[in-house]
C-alpha positions as CSV (number, residue, x, y, z in Angstrom):
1,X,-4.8,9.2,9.6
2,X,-5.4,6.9,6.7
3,X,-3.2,3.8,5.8
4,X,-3.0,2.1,2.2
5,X,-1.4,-0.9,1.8
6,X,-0.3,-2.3,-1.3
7,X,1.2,-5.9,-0.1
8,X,3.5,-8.0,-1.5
9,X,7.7,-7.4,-1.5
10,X,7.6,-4.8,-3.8
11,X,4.3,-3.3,-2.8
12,X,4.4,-0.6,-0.1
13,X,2.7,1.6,2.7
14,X,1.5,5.1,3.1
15,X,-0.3,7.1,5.2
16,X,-2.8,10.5,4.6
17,X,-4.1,12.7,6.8
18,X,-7.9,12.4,7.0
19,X,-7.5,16.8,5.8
20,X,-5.0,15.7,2.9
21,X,-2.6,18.0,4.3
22,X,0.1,15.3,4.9
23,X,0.9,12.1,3.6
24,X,4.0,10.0,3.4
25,X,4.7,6.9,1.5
26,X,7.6,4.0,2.0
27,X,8.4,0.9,0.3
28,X,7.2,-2.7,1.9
29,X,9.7,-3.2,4.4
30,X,11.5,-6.3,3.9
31,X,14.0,-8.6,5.8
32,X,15.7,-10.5,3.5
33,X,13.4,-12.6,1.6
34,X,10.5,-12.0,3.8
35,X,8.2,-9.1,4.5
36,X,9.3,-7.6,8.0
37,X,6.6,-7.6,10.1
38,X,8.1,-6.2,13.0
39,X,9.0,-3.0,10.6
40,X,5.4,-2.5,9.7
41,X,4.4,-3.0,13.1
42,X,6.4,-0.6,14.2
43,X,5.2,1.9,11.7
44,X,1.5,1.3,12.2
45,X,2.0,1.4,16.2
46,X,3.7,5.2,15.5
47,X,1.3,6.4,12.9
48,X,-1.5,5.5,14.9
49,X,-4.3,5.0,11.8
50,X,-8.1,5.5,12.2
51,X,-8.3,2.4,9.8
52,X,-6.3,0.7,7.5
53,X,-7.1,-0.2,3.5
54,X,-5.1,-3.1,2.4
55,X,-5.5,-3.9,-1.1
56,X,-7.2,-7.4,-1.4
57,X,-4.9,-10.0,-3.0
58,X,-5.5,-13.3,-4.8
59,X,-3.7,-15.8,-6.1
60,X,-3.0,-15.5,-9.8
61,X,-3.2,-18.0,-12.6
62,X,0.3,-19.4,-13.7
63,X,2.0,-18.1,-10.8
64,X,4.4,-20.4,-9.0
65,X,2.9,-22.6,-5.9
66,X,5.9,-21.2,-4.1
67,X,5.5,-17.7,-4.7
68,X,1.6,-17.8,-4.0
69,X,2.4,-19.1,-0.3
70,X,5.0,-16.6,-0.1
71,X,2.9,-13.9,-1.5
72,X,-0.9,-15.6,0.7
73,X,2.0,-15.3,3.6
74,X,3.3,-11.8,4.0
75,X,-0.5,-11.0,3.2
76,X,-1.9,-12.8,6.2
77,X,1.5,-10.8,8.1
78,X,-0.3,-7.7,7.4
79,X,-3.8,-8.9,8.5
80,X,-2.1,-10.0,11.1
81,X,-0.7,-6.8,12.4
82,X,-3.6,-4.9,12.3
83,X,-5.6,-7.6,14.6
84,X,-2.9,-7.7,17.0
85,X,-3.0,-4.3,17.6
86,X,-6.4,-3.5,17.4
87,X,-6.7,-1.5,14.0
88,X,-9.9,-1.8,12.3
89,X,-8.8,-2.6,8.4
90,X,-10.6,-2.5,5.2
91,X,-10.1,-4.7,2.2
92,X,-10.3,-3.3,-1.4
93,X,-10.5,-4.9,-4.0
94,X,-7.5,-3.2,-7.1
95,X,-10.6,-2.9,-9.3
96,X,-12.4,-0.8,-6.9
97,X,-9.7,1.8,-5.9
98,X,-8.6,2.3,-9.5
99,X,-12.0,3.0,-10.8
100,X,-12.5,5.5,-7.9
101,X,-9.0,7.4,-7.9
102,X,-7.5,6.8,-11.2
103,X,-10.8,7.4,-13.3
104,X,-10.4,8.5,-16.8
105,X,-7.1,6.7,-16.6
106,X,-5.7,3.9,-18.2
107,X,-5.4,2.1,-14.5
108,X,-1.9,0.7,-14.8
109,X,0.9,1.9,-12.5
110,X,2.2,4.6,-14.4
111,X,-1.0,6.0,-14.3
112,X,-0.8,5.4,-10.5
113,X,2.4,7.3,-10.4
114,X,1.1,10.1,-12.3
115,X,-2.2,10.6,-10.3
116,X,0.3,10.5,-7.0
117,X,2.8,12.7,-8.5
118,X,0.1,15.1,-8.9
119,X,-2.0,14.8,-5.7
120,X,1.4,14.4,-3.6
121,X,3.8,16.4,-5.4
122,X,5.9,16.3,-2.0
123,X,5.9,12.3,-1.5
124,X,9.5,11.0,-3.4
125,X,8.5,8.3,-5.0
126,X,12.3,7.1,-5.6
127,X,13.5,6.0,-2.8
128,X,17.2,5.8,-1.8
129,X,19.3,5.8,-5.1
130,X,16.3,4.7,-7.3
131,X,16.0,6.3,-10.4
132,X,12.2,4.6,-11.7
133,X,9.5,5.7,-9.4
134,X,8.2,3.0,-7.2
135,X,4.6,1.9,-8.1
136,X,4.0,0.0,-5.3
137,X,4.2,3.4,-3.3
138,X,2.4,5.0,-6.1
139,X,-0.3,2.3,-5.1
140,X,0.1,2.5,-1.6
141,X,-0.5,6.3,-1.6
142,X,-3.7,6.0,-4.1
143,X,-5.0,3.2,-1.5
144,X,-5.2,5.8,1.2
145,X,-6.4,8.1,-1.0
146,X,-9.8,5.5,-2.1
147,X,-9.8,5.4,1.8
148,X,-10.0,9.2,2.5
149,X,-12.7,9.6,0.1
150,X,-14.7,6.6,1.5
């Protein structure tokens, strides 16, 4: 099994099936303002992945000081995670997975959505009540996917 990981508080997590025969996708679990690490702990401890792709992050210009530590924070969570239990992780860069699974694509998140909605037509991209798909499991799912085909 295969795990993307697009981080961040709206980002999220998914995992495929090295076959492509199953797949699942959930937003970034959160506790109140913070990413819950204990969530996606639990998740990764269940799912049991070969390896894990997390998309690599930066800091971007004009973005808050605040929200950068918050952001570089539940980032490191994630890395964190996957060294305490022992999951060998990849980090990819957004350039890199979009070029690879969303060729021929404009390589913005609806583009993501509509590459996953295709690929994973039985992955519910709305979770709960939502109406608007969630792109950061659109992302998380096409993670996996630059995984699977690595």
């Amino acid at each position: 099994m295969i795990v993307g990981i697009d981080p961040g508080q709206s980002g999220g997590i998914a995992y495929i099936h090295e076959s492509g025969a199953a797949s699942f996708a959930y937003p970034m679990p959160v506790a109140g303002k913070e990413i819950d690490g204990h969530a996606i702990a639990a998740l990764l401890r269940e799912w049991q992945p070969t390896v894990v792709y997390i998309e690599k992050v930066h800091s971007m210009p004009k973005q808050g000081v605040a929200s950068t530590f918050k952001f570089g924070m539940g980032y490191g969570v994630i890395i964190g995670i996957c060294d305490a239990l022992g999951l060998p992780y990849r980090l990819v860069t957004p350039q890199a997975w979009k070029k690879q699974v969303l060729a021929g694509t404009t390589k913005d998140k609806d583009a993501a959505i509509s590459f996953t909605r295709r690929a994973f037509p039985h992955v519910d991209l709305t979770p709960g009540a939502k109406r608007k798909p969630h792109d950061g499991m659109a992302d998380a799912l096409c993670i996996a996917e630059y995984g699977r085909c690595q």
